[in-house]
N, CA, C and O atoms as a Tripos MOL2 file, in Angstrom:
@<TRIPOS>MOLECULE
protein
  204   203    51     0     0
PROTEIN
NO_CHARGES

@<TRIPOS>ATOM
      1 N          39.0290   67.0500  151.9100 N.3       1 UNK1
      2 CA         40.3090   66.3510  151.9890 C.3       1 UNK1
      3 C          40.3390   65.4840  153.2410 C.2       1 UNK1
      4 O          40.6540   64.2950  153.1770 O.2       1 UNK1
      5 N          40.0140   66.0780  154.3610 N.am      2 UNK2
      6 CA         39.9230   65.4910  155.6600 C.3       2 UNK2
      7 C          39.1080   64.3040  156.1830 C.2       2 UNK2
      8 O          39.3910   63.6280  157.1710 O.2       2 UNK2
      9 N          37.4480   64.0670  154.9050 N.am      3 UNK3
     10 CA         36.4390   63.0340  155.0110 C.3       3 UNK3
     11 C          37.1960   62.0940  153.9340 C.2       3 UNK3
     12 O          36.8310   60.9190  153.9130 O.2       3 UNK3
     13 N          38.0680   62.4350  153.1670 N.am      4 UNK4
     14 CA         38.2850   61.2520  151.6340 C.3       4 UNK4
     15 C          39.3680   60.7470  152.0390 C.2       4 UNK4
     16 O          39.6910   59.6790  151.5180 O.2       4 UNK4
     17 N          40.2430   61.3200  153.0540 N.am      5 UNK5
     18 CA         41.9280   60.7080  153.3310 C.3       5 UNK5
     19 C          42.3380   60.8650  151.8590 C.2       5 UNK5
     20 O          42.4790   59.7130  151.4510 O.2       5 UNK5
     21 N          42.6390   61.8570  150.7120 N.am      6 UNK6
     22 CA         43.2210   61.4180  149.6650 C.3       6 UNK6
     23 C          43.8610   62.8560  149.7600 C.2       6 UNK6
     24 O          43.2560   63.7110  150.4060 O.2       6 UNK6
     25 N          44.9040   63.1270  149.2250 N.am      7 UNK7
     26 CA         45.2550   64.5180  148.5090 C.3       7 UNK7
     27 C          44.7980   64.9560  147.7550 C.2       7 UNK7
     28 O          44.0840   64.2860  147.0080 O.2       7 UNK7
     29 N          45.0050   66.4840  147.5450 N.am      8 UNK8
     30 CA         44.1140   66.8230  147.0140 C.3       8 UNK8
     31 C          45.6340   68.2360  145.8990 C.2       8 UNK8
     32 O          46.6810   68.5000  146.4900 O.2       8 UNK8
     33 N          45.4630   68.6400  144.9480 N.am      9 UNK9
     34 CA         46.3420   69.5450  144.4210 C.3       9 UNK9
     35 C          45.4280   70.6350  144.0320 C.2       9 UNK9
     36 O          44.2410   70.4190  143.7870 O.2       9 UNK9
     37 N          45.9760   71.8200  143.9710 N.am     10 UNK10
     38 CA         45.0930   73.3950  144.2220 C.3      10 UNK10
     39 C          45.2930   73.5360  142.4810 C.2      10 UNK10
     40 O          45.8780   72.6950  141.7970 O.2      10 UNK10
     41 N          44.7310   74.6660  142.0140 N.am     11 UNK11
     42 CA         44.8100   75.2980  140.7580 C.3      11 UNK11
     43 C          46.2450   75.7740  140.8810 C.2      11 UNK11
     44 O          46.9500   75.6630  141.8850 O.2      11 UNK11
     45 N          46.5830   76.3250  139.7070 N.am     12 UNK12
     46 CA         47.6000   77.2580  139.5950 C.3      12 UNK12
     47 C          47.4910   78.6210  140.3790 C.2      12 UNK12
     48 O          46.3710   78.9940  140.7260 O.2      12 UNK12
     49 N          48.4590   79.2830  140.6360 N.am     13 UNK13
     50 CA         48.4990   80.3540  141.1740 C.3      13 UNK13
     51 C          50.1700   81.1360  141.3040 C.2      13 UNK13
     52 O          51.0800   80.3890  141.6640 O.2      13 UNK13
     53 N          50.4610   82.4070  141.0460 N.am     14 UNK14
     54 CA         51.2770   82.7750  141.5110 C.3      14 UNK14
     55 C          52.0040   83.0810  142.8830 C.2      14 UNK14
     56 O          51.5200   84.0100  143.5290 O.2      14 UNK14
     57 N          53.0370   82.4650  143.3870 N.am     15 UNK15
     58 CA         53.8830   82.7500  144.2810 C.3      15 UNK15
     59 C          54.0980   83.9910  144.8950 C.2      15 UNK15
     60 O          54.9780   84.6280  144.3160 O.2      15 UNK15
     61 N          53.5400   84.6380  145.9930 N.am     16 UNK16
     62 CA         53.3040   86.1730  146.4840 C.3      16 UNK16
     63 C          54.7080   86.9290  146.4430 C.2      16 UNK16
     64 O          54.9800   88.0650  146.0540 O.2      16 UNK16
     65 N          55.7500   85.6150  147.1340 N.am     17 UNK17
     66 CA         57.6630   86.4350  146.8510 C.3      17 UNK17
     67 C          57.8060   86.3980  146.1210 C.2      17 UNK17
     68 O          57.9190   87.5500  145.7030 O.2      17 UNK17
     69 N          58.0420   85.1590  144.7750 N.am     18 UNK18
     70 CA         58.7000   84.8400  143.8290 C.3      18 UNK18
     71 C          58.1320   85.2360  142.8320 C.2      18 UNK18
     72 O          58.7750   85.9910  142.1030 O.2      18 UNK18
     73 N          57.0860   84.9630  142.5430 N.am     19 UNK19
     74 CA         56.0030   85.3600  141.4140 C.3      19 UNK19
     75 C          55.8090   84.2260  140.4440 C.2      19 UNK19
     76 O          55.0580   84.2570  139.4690 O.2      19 UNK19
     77 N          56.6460   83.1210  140.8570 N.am     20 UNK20
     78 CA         56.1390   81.9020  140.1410 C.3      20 UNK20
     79 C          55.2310   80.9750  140.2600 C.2      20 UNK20
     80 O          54.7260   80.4870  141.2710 O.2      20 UNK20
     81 N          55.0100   80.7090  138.8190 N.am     21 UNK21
     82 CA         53.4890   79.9340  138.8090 C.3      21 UNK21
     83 C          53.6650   78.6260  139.3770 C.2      21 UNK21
     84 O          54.2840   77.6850  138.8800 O.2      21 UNK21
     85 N          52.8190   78.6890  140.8900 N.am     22 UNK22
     86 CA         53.1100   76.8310  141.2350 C.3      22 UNK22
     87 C          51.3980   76.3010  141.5420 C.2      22 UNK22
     88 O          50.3790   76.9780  141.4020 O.2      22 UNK22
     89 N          51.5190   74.9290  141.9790 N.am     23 UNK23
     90 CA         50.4000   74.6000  142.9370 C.3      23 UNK23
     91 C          51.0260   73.8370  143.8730 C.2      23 UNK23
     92 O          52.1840   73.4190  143.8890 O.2      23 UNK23
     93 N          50.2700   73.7220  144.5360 N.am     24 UNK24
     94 CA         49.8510   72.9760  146.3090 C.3      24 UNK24
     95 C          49.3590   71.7220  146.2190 C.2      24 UNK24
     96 O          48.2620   71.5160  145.6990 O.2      24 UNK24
     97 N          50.3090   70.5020  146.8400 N.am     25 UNK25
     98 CA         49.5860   69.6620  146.4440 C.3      25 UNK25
     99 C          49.4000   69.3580  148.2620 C.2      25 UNK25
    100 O          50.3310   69.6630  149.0080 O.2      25 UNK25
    101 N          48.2490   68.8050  148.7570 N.am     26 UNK26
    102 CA         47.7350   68.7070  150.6600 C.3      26 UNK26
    103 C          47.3890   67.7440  150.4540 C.2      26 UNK26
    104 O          46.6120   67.4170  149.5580 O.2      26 UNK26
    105 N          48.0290   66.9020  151.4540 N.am     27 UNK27
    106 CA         47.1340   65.9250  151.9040 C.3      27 UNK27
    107 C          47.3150   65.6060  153.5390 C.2      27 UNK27
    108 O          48.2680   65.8820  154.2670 O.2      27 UNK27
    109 N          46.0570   64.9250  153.8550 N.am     28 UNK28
    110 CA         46.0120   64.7680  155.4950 C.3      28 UNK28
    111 C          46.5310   63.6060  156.0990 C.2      28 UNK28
    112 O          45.9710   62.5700  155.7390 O.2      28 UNK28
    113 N          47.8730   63.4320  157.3020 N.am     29 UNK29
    114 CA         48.9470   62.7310  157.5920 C.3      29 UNK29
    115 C          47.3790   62.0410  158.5450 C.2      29 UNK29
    116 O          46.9020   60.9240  158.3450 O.2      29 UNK29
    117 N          46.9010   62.9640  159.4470 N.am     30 UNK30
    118 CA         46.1820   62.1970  160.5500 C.3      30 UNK30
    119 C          45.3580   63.3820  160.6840 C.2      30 UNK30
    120 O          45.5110   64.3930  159.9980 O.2      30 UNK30
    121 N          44.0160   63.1540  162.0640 N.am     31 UNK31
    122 CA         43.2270   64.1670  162.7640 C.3      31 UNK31
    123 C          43.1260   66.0050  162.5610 C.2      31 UNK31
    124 O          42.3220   66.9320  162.4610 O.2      31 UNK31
    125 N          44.8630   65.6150  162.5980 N.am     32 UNK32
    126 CA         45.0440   67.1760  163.1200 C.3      32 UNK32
    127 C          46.6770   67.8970  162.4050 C.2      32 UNK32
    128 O          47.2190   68.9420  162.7650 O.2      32 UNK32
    129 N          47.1430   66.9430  161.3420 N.am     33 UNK33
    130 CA         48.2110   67.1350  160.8070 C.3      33 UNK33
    131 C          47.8820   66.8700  159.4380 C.2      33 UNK33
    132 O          47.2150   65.9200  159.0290 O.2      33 UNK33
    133 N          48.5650   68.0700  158.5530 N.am     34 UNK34
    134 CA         48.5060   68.3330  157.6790 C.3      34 UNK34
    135 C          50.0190   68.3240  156.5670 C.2      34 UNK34
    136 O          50.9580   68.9730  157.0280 O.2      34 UNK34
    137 N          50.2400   67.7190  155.3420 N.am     35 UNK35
    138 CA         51.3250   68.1000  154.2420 C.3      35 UNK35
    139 C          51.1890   68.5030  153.2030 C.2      35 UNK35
    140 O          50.6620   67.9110  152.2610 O.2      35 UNK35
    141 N          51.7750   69.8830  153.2120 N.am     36 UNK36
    142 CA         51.5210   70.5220  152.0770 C.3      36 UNK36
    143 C          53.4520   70.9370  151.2360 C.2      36 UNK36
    144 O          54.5590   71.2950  151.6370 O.2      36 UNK36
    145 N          52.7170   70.5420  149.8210 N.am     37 UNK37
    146 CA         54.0440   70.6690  149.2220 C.3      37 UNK37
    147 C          54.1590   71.5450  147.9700 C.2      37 UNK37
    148 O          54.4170   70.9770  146.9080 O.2      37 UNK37
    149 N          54.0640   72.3050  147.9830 N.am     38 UNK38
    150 CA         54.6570   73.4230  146.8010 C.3      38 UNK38
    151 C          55.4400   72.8090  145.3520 C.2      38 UNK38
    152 O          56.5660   72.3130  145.3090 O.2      38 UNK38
    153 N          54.4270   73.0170  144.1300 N.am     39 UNK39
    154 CA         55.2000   72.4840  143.1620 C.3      39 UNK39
    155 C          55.2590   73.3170  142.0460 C.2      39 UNK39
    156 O          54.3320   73.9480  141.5380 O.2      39 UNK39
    157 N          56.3270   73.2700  141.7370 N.am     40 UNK40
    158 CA         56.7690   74.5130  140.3090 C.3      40 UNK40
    159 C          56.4240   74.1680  139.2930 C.2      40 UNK40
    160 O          56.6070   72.9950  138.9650 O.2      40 UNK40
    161 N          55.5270   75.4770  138.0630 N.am     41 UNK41
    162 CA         55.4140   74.7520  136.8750 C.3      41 UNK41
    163 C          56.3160   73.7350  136.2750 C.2      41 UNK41
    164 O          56.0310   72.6210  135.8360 O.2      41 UNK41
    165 N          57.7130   74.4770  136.3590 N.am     42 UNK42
    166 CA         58.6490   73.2820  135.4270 C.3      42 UNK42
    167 C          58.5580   71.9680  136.2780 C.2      42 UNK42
    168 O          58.8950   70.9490  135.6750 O.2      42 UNK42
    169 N          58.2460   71.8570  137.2920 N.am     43 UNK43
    170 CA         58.6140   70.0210  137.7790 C.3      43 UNK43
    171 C          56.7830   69.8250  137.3700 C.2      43 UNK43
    172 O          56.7010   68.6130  137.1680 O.2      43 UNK43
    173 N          55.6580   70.3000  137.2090 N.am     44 UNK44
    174 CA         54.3240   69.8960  137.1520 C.3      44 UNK44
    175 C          54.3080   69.6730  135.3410 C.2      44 UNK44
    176 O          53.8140   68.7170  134.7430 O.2      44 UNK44
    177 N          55.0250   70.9010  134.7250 N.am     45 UNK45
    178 CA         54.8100   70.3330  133.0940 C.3      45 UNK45
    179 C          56.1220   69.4560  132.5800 C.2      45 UNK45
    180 O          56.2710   69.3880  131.3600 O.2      45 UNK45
    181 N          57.0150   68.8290  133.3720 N.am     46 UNK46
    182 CA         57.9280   67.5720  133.3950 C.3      46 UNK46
    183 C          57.4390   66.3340  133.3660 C.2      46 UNK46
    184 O          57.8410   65.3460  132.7520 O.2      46 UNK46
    185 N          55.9590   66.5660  134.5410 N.am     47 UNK47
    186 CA         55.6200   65.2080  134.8400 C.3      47 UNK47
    187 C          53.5900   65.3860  134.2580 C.2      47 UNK47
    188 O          52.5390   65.1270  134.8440 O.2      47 UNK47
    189 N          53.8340   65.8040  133.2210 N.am     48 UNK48
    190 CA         51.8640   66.2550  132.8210 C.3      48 UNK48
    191 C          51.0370   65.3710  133.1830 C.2      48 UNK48
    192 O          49.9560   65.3760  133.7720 O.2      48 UNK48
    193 N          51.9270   64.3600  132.5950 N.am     49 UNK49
    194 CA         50.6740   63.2450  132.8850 C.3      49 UNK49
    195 C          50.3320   62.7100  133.7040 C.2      49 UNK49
    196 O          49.4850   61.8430  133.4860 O.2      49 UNK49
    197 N          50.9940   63.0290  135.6530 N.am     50 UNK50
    198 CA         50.8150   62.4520  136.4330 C.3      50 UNK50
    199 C          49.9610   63.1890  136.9430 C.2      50 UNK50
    200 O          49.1360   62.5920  137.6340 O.2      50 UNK50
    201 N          49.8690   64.0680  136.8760 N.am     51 UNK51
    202 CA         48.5310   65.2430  137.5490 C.3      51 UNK51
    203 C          47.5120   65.5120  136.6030 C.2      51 UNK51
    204 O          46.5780   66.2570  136.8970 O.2      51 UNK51
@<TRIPOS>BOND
     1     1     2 1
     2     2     3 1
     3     3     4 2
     4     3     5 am
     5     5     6 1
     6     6     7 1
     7     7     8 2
     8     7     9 am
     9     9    10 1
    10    10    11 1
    11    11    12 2
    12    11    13 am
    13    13    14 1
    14    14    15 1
    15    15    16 2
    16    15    17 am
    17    17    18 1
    18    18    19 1
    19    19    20 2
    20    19    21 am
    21    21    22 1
    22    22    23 1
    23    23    24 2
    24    23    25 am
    25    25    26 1
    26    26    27 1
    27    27    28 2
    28    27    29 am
    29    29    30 1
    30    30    31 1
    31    31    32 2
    32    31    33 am
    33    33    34 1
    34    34    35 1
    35    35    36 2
    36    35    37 am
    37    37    38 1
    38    38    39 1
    39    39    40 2
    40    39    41 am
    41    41    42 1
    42    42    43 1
    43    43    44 2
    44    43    45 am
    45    45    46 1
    46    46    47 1
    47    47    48 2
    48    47    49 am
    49    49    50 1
    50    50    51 1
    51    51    52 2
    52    51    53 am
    53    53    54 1
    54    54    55 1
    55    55    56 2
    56    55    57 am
    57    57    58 1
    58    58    59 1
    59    59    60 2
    60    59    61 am
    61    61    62 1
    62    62    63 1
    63    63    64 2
    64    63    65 am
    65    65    66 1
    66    66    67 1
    67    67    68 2
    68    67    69 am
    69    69    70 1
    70    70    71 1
    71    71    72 2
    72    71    73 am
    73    73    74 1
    74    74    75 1
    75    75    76 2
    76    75    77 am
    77    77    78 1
    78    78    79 1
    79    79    80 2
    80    79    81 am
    81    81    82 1
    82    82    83 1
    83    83    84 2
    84    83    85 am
    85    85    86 1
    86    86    87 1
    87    87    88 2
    88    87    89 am
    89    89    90 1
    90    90    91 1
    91    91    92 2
    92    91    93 am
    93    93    94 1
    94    94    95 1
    95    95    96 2
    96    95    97 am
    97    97    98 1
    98    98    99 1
    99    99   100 2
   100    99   101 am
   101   101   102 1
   102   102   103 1
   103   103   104 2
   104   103   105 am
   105   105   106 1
   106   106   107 1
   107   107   108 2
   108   107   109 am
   109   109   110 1
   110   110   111 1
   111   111   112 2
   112   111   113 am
   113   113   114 1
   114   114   115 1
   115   115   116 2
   116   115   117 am
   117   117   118 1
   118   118   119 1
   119   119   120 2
   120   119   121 am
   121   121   122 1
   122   122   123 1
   123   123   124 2
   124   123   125 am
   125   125   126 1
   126   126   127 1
   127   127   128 2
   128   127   129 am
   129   129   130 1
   130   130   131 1
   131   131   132 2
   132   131   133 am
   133   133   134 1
   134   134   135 1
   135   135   136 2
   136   135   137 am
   137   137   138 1
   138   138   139 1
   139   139   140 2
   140   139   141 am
   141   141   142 1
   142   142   143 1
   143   143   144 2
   144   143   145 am
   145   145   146 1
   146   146   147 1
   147   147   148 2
   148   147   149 am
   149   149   150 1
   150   150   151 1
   151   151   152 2
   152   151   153 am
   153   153   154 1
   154   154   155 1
   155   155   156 2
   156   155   157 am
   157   157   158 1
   158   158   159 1
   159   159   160 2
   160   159   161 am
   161   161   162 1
   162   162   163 1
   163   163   164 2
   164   163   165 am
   165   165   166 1
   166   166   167 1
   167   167   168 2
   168   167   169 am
   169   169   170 1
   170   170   171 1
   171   171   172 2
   172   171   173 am
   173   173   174 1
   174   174   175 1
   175   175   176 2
   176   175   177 am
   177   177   178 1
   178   178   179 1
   179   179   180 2
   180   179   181 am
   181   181   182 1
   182   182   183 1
   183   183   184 2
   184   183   185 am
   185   185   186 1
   186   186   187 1
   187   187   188 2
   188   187   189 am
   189   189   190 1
   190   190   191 1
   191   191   192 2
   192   191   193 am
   193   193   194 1
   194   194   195 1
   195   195   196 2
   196   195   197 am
   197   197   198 1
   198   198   199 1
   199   199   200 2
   200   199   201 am
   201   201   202 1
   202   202   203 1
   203   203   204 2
@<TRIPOS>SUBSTRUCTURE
     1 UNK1         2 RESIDUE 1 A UNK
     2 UNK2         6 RESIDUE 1 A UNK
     3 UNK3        10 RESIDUE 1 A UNK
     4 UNK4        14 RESIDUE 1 A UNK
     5 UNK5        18 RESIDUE 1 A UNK
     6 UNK6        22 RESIDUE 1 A UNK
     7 UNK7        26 RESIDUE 1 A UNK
     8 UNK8        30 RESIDUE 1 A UNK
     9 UNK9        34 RESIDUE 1 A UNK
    10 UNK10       38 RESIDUE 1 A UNK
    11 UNK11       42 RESIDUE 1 A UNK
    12 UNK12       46 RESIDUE 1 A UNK
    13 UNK13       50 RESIDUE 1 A UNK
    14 UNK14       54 RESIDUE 1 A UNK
    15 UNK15       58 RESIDUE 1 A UNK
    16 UNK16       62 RESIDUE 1 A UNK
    17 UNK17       66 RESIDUE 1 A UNK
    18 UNK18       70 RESIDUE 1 A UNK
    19 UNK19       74 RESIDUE 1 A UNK
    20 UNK20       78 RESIDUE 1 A UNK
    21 UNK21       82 RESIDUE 1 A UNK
    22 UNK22       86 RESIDUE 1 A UNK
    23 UNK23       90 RESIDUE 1 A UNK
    24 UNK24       94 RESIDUE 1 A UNK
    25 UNK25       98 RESIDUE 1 A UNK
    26 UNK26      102 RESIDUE 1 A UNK
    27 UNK27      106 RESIDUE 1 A UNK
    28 UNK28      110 RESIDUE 1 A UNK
    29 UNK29      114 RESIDUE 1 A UNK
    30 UNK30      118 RESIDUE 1 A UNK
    31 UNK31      122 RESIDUE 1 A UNK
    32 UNK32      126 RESIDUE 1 A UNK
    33 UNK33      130 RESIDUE 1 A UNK
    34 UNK34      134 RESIDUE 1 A UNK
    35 UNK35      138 RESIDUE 1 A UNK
    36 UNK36      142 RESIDUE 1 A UNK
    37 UNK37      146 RESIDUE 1 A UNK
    38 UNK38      150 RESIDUE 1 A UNK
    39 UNK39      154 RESIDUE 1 A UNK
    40 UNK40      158 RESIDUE 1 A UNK
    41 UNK41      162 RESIDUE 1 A UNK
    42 UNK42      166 RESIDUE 1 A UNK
    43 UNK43      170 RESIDUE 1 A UNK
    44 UNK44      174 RESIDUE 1 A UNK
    45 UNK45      178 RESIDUE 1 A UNK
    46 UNK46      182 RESIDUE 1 A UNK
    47 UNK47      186 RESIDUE 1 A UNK
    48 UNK48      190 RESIDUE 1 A UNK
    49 UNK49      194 RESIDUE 1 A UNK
    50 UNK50      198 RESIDUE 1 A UNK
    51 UNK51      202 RESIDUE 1 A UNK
């Protein structure tokens, strides 16, 4: 993620509190800063075709 500058989104996985199925989508702001954003099945199978 850090050599391509692009984001990158994780597999599925369950939520350790909630127990819902999300992924991670990261990408790198700069050097040493990182954004990571948590996305819920229902907003990932809303938008299928963008991922």
């Amino acid at each position: 993620m850090r050599t391509g500058k692009k984001g990158i989104l994780s597999d599925r996985y369950s939520d350790i509190e909630t127990g819902e199925v999300i992924r991670t989508f990261s990408l790198p702001l700069n050097g040493t800063e990182f954004l990571f954003v948590d996305l819920s099945a229902t907003f990932l199978n809303q938008r299928e075709g963008l991922f």
